[in-house]
C-alpha positions, 0 to 999 in steps of 0.5 A: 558317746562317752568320754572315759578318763582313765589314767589320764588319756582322753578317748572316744567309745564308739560303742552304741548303746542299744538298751534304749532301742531293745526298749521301744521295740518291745514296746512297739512289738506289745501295742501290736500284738494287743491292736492286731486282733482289733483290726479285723474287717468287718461288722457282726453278722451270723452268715450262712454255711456253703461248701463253695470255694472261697472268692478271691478278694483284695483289700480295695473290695467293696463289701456291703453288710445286711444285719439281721434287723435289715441294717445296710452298712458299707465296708466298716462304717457304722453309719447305717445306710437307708434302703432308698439312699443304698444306690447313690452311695454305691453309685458314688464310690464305684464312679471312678473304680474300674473294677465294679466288683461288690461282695454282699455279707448278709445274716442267714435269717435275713428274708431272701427278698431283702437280699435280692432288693439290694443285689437290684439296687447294686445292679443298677448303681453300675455294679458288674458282679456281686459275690455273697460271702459266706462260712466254710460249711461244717461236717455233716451238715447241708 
């Protein structure tokens, strides 16, 4: 708030002064618009193509990632899982889960085995359903 002197009367502006505030919210619109595209889920993988619709999936869903080298990730951690240590990690987040839902994302040179070893291991950890993620397919081809 300001005091204006003007012709010797005291008076209170009761204006607000917004410039401060246009200012951080553009600043705060910019550091979005920079970290948005940043925070997609997920690690590289080259899928498959399938015509089949696409699943319905909630952010809570548990996806396990298969890299062409046969690395297992869980969700969007780094950190590499073991083939042999792949069920009691599953087994521990699905302890108190009610919905046992698990999505499998696996590159396309993977071995059909691999994948099958680890839809296995995630049957045995308690899993219910697993669903595969894939891309849209392309025009023309099968």
């Amino acid at each position: 708030m300001m005091i204006h002197k003007g012709g010797g009367h005291h008076r209170l502006v009761s204006d607000i002064n917004i410039t401060p505030f246009v200012d951080v919210m553009l600043v705060l619109l910019i550091i979005f618009m920079v970290t948005a595209p940043l925070l997609q889920q997920g690690l590289p993988v080259n899928l498959p193509q399938a015509a089949a619709p696409a699943l319905k999936r909630t952010k809570t869903d548990v996806v396990v990632t298969i890299q062409k080298g046969g690395q297992i990730f869980i969700g969007d951690d780094q950190t590499v899982i073991p083939i042999n240590q792949l069920e009691e990690h599953l087994a521990a987040i699905y302890a108190t889960k009610m919905q046992k839902d698990l999505f499998i994302k696996a590159d396309t040179d993977l071995l059909y085995g691999t994948i099958v070893k680890v839809m296995s291991i995630a049957k045995k950890a308690g899993i219910d359903r697993i669903g595969m993620i894939t891309q849209p397919e392309a025009e023309g081809t099968l």
